[in-house]
C-alpha positions in Angstrom: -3.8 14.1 -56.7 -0.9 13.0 -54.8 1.6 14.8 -56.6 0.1 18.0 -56.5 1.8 20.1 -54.1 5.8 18.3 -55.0 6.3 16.8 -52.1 5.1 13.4 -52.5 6.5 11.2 -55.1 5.0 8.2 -56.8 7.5 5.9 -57.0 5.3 2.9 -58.6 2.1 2.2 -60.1 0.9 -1.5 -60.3 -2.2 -2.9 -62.3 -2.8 -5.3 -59.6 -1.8 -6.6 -56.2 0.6 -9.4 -57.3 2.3 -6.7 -59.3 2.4 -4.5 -55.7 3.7 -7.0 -53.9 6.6 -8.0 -56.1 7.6 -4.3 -56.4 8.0 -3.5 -52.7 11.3 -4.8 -52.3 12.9 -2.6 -55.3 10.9 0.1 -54.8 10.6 0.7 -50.8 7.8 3.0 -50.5 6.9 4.9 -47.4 2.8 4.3 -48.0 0.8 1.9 -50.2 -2.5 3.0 -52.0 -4.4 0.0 -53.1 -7.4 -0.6 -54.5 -9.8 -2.9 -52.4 -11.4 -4.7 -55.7 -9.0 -5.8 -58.1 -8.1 -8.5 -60.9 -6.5 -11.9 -59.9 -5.6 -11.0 -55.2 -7.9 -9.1 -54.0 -6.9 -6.1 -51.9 -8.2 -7.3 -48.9 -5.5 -10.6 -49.9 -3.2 -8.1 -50.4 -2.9 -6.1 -47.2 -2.8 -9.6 -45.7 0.3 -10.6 -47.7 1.9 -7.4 -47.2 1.5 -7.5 -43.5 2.7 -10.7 -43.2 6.2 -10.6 -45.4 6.8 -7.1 -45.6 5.4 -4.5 -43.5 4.6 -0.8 -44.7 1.7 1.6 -44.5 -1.3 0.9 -46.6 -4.1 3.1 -47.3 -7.2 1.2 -49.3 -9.7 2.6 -51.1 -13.2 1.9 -51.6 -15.5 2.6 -54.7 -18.7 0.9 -52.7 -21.1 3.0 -50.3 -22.4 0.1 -49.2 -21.6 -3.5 -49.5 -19.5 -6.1 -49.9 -16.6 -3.5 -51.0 -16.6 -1.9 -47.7 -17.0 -5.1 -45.8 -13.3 -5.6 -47.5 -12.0 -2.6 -46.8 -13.1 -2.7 -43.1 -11.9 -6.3 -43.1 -8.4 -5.1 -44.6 -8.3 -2.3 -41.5 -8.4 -5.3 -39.0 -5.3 -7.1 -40.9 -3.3 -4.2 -40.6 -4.0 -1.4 -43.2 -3.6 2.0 -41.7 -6.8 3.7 -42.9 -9.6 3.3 -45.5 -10.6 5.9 -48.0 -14.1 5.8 -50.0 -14.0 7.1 -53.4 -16.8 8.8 -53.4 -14.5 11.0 -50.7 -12.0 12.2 -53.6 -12.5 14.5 -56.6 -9.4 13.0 -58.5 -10.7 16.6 -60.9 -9.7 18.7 -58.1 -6.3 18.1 -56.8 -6.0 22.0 -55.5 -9.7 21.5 -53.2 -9.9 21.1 -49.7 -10.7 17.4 -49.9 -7.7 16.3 -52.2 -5.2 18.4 -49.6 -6.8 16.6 -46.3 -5.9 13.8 -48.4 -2.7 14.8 -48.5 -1.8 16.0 -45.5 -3.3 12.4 -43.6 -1.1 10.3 -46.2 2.2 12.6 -45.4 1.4 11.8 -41.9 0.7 7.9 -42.3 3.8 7.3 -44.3 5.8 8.2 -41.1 3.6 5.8 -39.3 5.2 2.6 -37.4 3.5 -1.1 -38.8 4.2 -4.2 -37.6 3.2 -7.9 -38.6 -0.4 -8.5 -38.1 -0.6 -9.6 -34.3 -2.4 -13.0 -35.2 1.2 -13.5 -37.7 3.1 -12.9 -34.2 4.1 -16.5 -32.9 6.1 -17.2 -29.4 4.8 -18.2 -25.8 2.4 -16.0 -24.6 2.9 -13.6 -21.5 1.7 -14.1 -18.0 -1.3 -13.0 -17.0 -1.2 -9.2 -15.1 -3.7 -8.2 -12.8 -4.6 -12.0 -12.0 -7.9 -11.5 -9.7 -8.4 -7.5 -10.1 -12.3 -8.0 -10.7 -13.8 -5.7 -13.4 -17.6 -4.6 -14.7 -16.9 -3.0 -17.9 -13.4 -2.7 -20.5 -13.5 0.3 -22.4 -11.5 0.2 -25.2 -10.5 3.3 -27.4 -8.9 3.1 -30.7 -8.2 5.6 -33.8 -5.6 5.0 -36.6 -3.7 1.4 -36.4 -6.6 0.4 -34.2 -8.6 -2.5 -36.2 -5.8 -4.7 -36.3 -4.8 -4.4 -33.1 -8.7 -4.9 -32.1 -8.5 -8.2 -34.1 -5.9 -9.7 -32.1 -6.9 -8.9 -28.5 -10.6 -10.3 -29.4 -8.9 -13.1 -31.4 -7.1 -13.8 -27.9 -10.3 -13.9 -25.6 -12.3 -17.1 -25.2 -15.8 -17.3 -26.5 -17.4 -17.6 -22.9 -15.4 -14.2 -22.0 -17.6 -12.7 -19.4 -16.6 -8.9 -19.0 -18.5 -6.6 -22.0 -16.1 -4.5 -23.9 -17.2 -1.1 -25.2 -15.3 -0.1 -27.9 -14.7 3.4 -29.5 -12.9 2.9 -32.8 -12.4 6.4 -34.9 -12.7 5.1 -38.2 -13.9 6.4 -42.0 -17.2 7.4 -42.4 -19.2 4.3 -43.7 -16.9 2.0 -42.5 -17.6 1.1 -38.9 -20.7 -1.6 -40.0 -18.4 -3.6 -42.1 -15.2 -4.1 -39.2 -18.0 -4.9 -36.7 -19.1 -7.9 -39.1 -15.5 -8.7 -39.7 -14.3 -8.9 -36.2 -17.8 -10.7 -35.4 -16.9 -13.1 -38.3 -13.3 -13.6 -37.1 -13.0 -13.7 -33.5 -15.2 -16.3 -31.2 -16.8 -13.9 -28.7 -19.8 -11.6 -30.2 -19.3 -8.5 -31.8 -21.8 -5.9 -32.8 -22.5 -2.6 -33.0 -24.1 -1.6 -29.5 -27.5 -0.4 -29.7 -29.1 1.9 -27.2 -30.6 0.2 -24.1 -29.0 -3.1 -24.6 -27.8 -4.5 -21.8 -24.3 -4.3 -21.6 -23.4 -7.8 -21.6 -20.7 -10.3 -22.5 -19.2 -9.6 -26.2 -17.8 -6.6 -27.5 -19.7 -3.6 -28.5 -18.7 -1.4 -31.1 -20.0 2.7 -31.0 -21.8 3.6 -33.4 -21.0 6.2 -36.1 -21.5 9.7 -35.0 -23.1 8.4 -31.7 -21.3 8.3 -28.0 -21.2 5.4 -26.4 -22.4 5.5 -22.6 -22.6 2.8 -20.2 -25.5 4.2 -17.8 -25.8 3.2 -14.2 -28.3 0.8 -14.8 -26.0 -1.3 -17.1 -27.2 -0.3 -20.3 -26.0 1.0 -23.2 -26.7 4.6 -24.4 -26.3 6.3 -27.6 -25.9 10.1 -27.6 -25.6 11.7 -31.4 -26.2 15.3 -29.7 -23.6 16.0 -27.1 -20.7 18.0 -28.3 -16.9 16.9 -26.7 -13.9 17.8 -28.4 -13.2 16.2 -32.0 -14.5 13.2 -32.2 -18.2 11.4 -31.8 -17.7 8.9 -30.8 -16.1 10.2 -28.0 -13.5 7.3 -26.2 -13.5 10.1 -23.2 -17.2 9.9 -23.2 -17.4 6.4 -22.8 -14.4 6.0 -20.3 -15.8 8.8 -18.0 -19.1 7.0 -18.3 -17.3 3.5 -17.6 -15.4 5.8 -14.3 -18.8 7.1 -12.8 -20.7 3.8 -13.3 -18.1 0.8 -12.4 -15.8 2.8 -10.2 -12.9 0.1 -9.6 -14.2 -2.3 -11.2 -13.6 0.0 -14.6 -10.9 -0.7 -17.2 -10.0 1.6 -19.7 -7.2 1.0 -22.4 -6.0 3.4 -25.1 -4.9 2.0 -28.2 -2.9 3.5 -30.9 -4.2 6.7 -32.6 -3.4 10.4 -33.4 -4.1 12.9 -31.2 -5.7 12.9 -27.6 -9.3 10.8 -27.3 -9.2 8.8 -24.6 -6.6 10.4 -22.7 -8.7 12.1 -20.1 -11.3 9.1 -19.7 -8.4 6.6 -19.1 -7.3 9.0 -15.9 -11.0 9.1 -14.6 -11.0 5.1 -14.9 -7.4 5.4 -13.1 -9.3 8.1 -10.6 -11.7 6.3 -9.2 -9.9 3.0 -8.6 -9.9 0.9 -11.8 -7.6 0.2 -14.1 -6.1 2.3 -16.9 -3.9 1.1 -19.6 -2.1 2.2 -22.5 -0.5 0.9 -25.8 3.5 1.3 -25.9 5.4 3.3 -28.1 7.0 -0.3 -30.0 3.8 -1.8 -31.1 2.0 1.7 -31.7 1.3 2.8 -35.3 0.8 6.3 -34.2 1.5 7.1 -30.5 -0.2 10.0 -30.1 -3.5 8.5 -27.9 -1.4 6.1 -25.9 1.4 9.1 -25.4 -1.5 11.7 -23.9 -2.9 9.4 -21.5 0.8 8.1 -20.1 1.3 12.4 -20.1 -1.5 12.6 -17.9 -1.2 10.0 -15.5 -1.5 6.6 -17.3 0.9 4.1 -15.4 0.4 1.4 -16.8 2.0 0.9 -20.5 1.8 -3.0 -22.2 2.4 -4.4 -25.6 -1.1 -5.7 -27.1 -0.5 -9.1 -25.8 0.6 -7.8 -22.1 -2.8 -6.0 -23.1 -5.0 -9.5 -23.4 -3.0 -11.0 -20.9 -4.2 -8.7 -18.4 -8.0 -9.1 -20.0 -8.0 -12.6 -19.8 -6.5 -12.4 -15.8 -9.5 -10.4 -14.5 -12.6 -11.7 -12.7 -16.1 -10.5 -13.8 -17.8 -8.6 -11.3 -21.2 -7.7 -12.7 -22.4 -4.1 -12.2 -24.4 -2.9 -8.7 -24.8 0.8 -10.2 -22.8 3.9 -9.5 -19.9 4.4 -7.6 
């Protein structure tokens, strides 16, 4: 499947993740495919390990629908792997269809992707707080490929009592999105969930559903919309940041994590629009810099590393929502 068109080369293949991770040095590879389930370290072990000591771009796969198997592989997203592919996904029979060249084409562009240690694994005194006192309703947070793990250390940085509600667009595999809501849940100490329509939209972070927008509505609730049609993606993080704009006005943060392409771009400039505060990732700590790059292009001024990032969450004051502005 790889090989097909002569452009990739597999320089390795392992029968387990010890094996993997003994190779990397000799080898070098530009992209790791790993199994999530196999004999002796799991995969989900695995990425961990990798992410830790030596840094590359992982890709895991997933033979489970449902399960325990995708639990990993969402879990193995939030330490640092770059995407997660079900195997139900691939024809492995039919290296010349549409499916096995999209497959292609996403691990060409991943293996040119930048990884860094997990942001947990990153030790040193932490940064001052930014925007001490700015008073915020709502964070929205939009995120696409190098996303989970970046997700996993600004929630792993927030206190339990953390008062502000995060929404949270994360573009992620189809099937997956349960499973890294249960992990970051599981991992950090405020709640995480997957929002649910006309909750309120309190403290804890919630997570948009898969193929619904997320929508914070005037009367501080949550909305789902699996109908409306905007650009590439539903979720939609421009949906939810031009929601988070017309509802919390200055008291709105958006923050565009790492990602290809544009999502969240727009939104973040309506946030900056009407007063509140828009941030993007920087280029250093970006996997792929295409979101954070499209909102800096349009108007973005604000550009942090991920801890700048939860510095400046944990320096605002929670001012809960009045209605529209």
């Amino acid at each position: 499947m790889l090989e097909y068109d002569g452009d990739i080369a597999v320089v390795a293949v392992c029968t387990c993740a010890e094996e993997a991770i003994a190779a990397l040095r000799g080898v070098g590879p530009d992209l790791v495919t790993m199994d999530i389930e196999l004999p002796g370290m799991d995969g989900l072990q695995a990425v961990e390990e990798i992410m830790n000591s030596r840094p590359v771009p992982i890709v895991v796969l997933s033979a489970h629908v449902v399960g325990p198997g995708r639990d990993k592989a969402a879990a193995a997203l939030a330490a640092g792997a770059l995407d997660a592919v079900a195997k139900d996904d691939l024809d492995l029979r039919d290296p010349a269809g549409a499916t096995g060249a999209a497959f292609r084409r996403r691990v060409k562009v991943l293996g040119r992707a930048r990884v860094i240690r997990h942001l947990r694994a990153r030790h040193g005194a932490a940064p001052a707080a930014r925007h001490n006192g700015r008073r915020a309703s709502a964070v929205g947070v939009c995120a696409s490929t190098g996303g989970p793990g970046i997700l996993a250390g600004l929630l792993d940085a927030l206190p339990a009592d953390y008062p502000i509600p995060l929404l949270i667009v994360q573009h992620i595999g189809a099937g997956f999105t349960d499973g890294l809501a249960r992990w970051l849940d599981h991992t950090a100490r405020l709640p995480v969930a997957i929002a649910r329509a006309g909750a309120p939209a309190g403290a804890g972070a919630w997570i948009a559903a898969e193929g619904a927008h997320l929508k914070l509505t005037a009367t501080g609730l949550l909305a789902l919309d699996r109908r409306t049609v905007a650009g590439h993606y539903r979720p939609s993080g421009d949906v939810l940041l031009q929601s988070i704009a017309a509802v919390a006005g200055p008291a709105g943060v958006a923050i565009v994590l790492s990602g290809m392409g544009a999502d969240g771009a727009a939104g973040a400039v309506a946030v900056q629009s009407k007063g509140g505060l828009a941030i993007a990732q920087d280029e250093e700590s970006s996997a792929v810099f295409g979101m954070p790059r499209a909102a800096i292009e349009l108007g973005v001024g604000v550009v942090q590393s991920p801890a700048e990032i939860a510095a400046s969450l944990l320096g605002l004051s929670h001012e809960p929502l009045l209605g529209p502005r």
